[in-house]
PLY file of the C-alpha trace (Angstrom):
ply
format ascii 1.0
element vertex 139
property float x
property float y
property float z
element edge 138
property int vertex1
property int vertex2
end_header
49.28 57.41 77.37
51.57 58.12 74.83
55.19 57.45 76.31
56.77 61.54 75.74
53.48 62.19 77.67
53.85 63.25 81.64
51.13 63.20 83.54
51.09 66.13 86.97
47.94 65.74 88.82
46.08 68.76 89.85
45.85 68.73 93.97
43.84 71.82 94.44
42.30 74.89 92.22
42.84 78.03 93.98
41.15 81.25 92.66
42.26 84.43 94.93
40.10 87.18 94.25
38.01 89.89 96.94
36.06 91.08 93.66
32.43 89.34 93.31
32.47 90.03 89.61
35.24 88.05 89.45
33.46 85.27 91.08
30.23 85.52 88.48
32.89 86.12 85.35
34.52 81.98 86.89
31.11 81.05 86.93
29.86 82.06 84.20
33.02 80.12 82.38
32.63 77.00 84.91
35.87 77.60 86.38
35.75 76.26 89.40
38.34 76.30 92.65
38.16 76.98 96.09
37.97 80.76 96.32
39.83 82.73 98.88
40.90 86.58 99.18
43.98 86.25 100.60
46.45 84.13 99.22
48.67 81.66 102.00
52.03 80.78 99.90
51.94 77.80 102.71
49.01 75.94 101.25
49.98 75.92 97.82
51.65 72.35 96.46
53.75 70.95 92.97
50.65 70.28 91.10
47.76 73.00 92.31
46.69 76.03 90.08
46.48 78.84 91.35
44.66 81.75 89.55
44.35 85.39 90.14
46.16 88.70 89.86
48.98 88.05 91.71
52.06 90.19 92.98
54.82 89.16 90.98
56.85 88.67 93.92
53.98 85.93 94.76
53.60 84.53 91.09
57.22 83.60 91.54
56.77 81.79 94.83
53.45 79.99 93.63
55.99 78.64 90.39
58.47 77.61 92.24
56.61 75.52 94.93
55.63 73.53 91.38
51.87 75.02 90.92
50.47 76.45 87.92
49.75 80.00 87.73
46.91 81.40 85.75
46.57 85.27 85.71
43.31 86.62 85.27
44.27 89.10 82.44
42.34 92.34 80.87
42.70 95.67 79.19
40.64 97.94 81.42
40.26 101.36 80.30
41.91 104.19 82.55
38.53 105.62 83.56
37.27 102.37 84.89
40.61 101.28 86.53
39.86 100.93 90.64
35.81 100.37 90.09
34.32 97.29 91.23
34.01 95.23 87.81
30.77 93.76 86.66
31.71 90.22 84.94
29.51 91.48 81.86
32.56 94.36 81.95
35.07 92.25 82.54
34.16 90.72 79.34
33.97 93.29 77.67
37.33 94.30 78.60
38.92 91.03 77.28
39.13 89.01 80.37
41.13 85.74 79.74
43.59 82.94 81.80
47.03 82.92 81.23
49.19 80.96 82.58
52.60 82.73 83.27
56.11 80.73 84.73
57.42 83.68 87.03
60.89 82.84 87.76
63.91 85.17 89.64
67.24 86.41 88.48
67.67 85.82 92.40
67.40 82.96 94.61
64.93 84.76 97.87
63.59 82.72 100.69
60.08 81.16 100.29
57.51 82.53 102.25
57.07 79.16 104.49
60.67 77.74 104.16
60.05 74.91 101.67
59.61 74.39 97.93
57.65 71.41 96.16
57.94 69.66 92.95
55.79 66.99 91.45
57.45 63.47 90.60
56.72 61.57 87.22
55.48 59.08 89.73
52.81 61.65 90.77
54.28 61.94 94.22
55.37 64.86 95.95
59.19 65.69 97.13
59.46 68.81 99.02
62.73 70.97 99.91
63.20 71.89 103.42
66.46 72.89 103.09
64.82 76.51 101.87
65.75 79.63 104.28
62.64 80.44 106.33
61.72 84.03 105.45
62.98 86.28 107.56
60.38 89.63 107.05
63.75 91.36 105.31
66.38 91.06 103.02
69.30 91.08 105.50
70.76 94.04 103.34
0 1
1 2
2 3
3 4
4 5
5 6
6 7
7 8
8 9
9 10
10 11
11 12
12 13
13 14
14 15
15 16
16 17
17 18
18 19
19 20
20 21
21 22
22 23
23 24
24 25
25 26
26 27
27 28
28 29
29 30
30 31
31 32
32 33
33 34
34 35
35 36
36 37
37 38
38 39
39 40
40 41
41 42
42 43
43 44
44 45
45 46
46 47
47 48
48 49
49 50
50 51
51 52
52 53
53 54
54 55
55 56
56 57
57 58
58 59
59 60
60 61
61 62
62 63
63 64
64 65
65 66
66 67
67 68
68 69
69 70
70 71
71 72
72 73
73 74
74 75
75 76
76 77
77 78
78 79
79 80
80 81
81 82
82 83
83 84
84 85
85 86
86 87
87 88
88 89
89 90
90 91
91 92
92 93
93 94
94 95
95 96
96 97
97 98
98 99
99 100
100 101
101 102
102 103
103 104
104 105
105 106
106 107
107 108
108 109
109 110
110 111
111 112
112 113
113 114
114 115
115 116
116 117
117 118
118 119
119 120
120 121
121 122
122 123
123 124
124 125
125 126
126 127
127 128
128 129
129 130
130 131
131 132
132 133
133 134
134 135
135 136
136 137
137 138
């Protein structure tokens, strides 16, 4: 390893997705995860991927617990927009990974309380100093 090189190793794939041609489209590209429909901000740890089309207010929480986020990007054409997708339209529609760092202008609560970053020493160190959330804003 060359020494400007640093090394994060992946802990878990996550792909979140309800939408079976999503499945066959990851398949089909041997991308491979554990697949869930639901995302749990809880589960996710400095050094997993997630991958999906997140809520941006989730994309943000997924970054800053020190995971990877991959968006499952594509240009879909107003008249198929709320269809099931087939992955042979997905395809044809452009459908690609890319990875996005969602950051805030503000500083809100995580989801479970507690943020994660990876160490150079491929360890884990994990804030609990966080504010639980709450279910509001307190404005």
């Amino acid at each position: 390893m060359w020494a400007s090189q640093t090394v994060i190793a992946v802990m878990a794939t996550y792909f979140i997705s309800r939408h079976p041609g999503a499945r066959q489209w990851a398949a089909a590209r041997d991308i491979r995860g554990t697949w869930v429909e639901h995302l749990d901000p809880c589960k996710i740890l400095a050094g997993d991927q997630v991958i999906g089309t997140l809520p941006v207010n989730l994309a943000a929480d997924v970054c800053r617990r020190g995971a990877r986020y991959w968006h499952l990007a594509m240009h879909v054409p107003r008249d198929a927009r709320g269809q099931e997708l087939s992955a042979d339209q997905m395809a044809s529609y452009g459908a690609t990974l890319v990875s996005y760092l969602v950051q805030t202008d503000s500083n809100p609560p995580l989801l479970c309380g507690f943020a994660s970053q990876a160490n150079d020493d491929g360890t884990t160190s994990v804030d609990e100093t966080a504010q639980p959330y709450t279910g509001h804003s307190g404005a």
